[in-house]
C-alpha positions as CSV (number, residue, x, y, z in Angstrom):
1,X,-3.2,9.0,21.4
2,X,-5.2,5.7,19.6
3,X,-5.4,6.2,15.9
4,X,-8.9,5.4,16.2
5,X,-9.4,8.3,18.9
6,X,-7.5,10.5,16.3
7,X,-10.4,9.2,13.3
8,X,-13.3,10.0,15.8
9,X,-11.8,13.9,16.7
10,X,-11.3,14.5,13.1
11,X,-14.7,13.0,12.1
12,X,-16.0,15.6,14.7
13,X,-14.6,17.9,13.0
14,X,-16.9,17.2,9.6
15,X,-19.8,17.4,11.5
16,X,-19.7,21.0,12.1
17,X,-19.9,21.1,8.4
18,X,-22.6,19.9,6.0
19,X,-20.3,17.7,4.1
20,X,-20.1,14.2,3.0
21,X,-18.8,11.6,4.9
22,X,-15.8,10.4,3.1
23,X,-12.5,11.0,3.8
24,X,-11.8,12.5,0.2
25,X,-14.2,14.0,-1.8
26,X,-13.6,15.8,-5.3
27,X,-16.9,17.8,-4.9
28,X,-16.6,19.1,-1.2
29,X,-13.4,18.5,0.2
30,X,-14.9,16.2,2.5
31,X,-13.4,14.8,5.8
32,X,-9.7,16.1,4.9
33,X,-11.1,19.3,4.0
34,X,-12.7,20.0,7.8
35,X,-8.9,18.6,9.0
36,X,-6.9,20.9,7.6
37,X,-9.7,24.1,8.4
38,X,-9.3,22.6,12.1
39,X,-5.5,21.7,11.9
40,X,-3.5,23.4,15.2
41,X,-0.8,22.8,16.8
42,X,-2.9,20.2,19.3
43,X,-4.6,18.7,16.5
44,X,-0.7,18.0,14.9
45,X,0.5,16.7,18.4
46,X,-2.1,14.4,18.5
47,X,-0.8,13.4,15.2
48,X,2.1,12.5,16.1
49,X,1.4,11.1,18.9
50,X,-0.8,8.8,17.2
51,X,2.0,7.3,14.9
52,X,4.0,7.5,17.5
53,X,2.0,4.1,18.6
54,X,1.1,3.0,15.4
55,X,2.0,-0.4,13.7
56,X,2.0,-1.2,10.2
57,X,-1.1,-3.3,10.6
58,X,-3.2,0.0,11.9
59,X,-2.1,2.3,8.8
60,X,-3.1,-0.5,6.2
61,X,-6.4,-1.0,8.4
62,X,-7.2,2.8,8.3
63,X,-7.1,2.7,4.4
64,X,-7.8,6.1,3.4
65,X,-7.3,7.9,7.0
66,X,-3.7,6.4,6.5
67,X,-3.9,8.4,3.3
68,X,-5.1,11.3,5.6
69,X,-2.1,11.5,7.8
70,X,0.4,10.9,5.0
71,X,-0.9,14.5,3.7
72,X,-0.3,16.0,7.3
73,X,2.5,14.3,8.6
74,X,4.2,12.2,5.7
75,X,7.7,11.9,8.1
76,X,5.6,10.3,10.9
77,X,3.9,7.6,8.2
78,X,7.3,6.8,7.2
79,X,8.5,5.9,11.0
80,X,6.2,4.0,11.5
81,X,7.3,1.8,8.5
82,X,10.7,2.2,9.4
83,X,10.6,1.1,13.3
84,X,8.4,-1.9,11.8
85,X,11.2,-2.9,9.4
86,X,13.9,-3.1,12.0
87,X,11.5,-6.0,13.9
88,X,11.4,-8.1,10.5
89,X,13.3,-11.2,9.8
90,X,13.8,-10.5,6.3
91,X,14.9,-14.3,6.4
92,X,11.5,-15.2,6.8
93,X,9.4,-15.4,3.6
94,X,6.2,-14.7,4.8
95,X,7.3,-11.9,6.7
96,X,9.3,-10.8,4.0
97,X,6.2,-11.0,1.7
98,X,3.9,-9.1,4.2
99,X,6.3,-6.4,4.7
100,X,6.6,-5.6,1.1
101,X,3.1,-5.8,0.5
102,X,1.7,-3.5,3.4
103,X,5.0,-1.0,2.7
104,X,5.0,-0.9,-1.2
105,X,2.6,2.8,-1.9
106,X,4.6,4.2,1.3
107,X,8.2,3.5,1.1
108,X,9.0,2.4,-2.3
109,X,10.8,5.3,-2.8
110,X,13.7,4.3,0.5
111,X,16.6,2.5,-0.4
112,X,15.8,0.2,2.2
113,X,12.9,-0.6,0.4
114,X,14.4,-1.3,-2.9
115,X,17.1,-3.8,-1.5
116,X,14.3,-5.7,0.4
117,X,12.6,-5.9,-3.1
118,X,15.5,-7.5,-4.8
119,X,15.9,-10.1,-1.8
120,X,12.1,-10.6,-2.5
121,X,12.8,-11.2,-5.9
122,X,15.3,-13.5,-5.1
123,X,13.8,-15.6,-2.9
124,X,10.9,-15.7,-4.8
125,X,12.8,-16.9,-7.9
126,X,14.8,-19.3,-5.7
127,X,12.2,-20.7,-3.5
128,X,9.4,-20.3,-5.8
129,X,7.1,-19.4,-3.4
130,X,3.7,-18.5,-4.6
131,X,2.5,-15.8,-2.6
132,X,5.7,-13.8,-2.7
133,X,5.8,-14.3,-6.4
134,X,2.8,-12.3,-6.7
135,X,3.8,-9.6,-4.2
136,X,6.6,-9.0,-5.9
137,X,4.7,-9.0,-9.7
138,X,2.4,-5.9,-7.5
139,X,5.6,-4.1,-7.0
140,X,7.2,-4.1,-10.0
141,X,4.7,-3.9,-12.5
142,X,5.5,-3.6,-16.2
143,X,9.1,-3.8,-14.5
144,X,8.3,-7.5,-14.6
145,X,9.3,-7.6,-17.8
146,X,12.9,-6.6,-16.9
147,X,13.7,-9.7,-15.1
148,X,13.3,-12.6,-17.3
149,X,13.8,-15.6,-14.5
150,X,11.1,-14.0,-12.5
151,X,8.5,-13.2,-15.5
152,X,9.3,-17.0,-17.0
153,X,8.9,-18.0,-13.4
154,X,6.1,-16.5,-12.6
155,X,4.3,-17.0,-16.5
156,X,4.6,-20.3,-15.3
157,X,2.9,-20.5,-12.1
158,X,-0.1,-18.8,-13.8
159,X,-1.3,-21.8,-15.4
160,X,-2.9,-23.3,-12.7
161,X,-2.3,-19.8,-10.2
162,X,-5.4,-17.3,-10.9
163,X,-3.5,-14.5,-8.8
164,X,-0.8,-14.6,-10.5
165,X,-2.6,-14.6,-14.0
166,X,-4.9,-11.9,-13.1
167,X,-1.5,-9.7,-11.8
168,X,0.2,-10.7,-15.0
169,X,-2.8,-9.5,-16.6
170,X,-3.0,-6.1,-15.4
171,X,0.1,-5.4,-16.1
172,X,1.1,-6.5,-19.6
173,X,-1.4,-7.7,-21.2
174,X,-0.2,-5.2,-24.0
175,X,3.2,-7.0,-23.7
176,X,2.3,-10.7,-23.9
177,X,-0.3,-12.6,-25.4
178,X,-0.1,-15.3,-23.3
179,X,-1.4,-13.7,-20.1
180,X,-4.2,-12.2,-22.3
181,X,-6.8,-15.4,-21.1
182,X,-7.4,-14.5,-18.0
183,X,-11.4,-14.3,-17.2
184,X,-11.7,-12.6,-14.2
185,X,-15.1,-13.2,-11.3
186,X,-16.9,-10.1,-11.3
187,X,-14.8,-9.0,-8.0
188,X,-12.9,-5.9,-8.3
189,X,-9.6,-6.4,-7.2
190,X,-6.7,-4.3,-7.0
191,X,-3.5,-5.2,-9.0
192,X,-1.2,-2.8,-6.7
193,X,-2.3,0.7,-8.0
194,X,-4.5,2.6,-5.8
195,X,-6.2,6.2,-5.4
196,X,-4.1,8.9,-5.1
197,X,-5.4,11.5,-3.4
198,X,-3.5,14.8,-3.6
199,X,-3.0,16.9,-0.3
200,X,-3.7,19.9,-1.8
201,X,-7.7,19.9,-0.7
């Protein structure tokens, strides 16, 4: 089944109900509410046979359906990372730098993960590629502050890199001073936290 088949059955599913239309909702459950009041053994085949087919590049496009199907079938999510990650050239910056960016809220807790990071670390501290600099900052966090080459590296490119800044500044702006000047342009945009939506709706 197409993940976007999948979104339409369970948005089906909220219409029965005088709900909202988001995915999440504090006040009425909303779509993940009508989900799991619907969930069957059907509905969790089609689940899996929708991740079954999925890419990496359809979970990060669903946004919060992706969050959806992590609460029903969080094994499933995690395949469809993993068969991605045996198709990477981890030799490859930008894939490299894509990978950990789309995989970071999903499988930063697999060991596979973590010794992709520190290759990305590497290579961002020996190539000192921009982009991957960044990606890596989004990972880590305040953890930034644990690796000196990378935070001097990466302090540096600031000074004429706003993305870099504005992640230095999320992060530890309570820690350093000098990342303190960053002015921002009205656009909100995400330093590598997100919503976390808890599955028991």
């Amino acid at each position: 089944m197409k993940y976007e088949e999948l979104i339409k059955k369970f948005r089906n599913f909220n219409a029965q109900r005088v709900t909202c239309r988001k995915v999440f909702c504090t006040t009425c459950g909303g779509i993940a509410y009508a989900v799991k009041s619907n969930m069957s053994a059907e509905l969790q085949a089609d689940i899996r046979a929708a991740l079954l087919e999925m890419r990496v590049s359809d979970f990060i496009n669903m946004g919060d359906w992706g969050e959806l199907l992590r609460c029903f079938d969080p094994d499933g999510v995690d395949s469809v990372f993993e068969r991605e990650e045996e198709l990477i050239d981890m030799t490859d910056i930008r894939q490299l730098d894509q990978y950990l960016l789309d995989a970071r809220r999903v499988m930063n807790h697999k060991p596979t993960y973590r010794r992709h990071l520190s290759q990305g670390v590497e290579t961002a501290i020996k190539t000192s590629d921009e982009s991957l600099i960044e990606t890596v900052v989004i990972i880590l966090g305040r953890d930034v502050l644990n690796n000196k080459r990378l935070l001097d590296l990466a302090l540096e490119k600031s000074r004429h890199n706003d993305q870099i800044h504005r992640v230095l500044y999320n992060f530890i702006r309570e820690d350093m001073t000098e990342v303190r000047g960053y002015v921002g342009n009205g656009r909100v945009v995400s330093g590598g936290k997100s919503k976390v939506w808890s599955c028991f709706f």
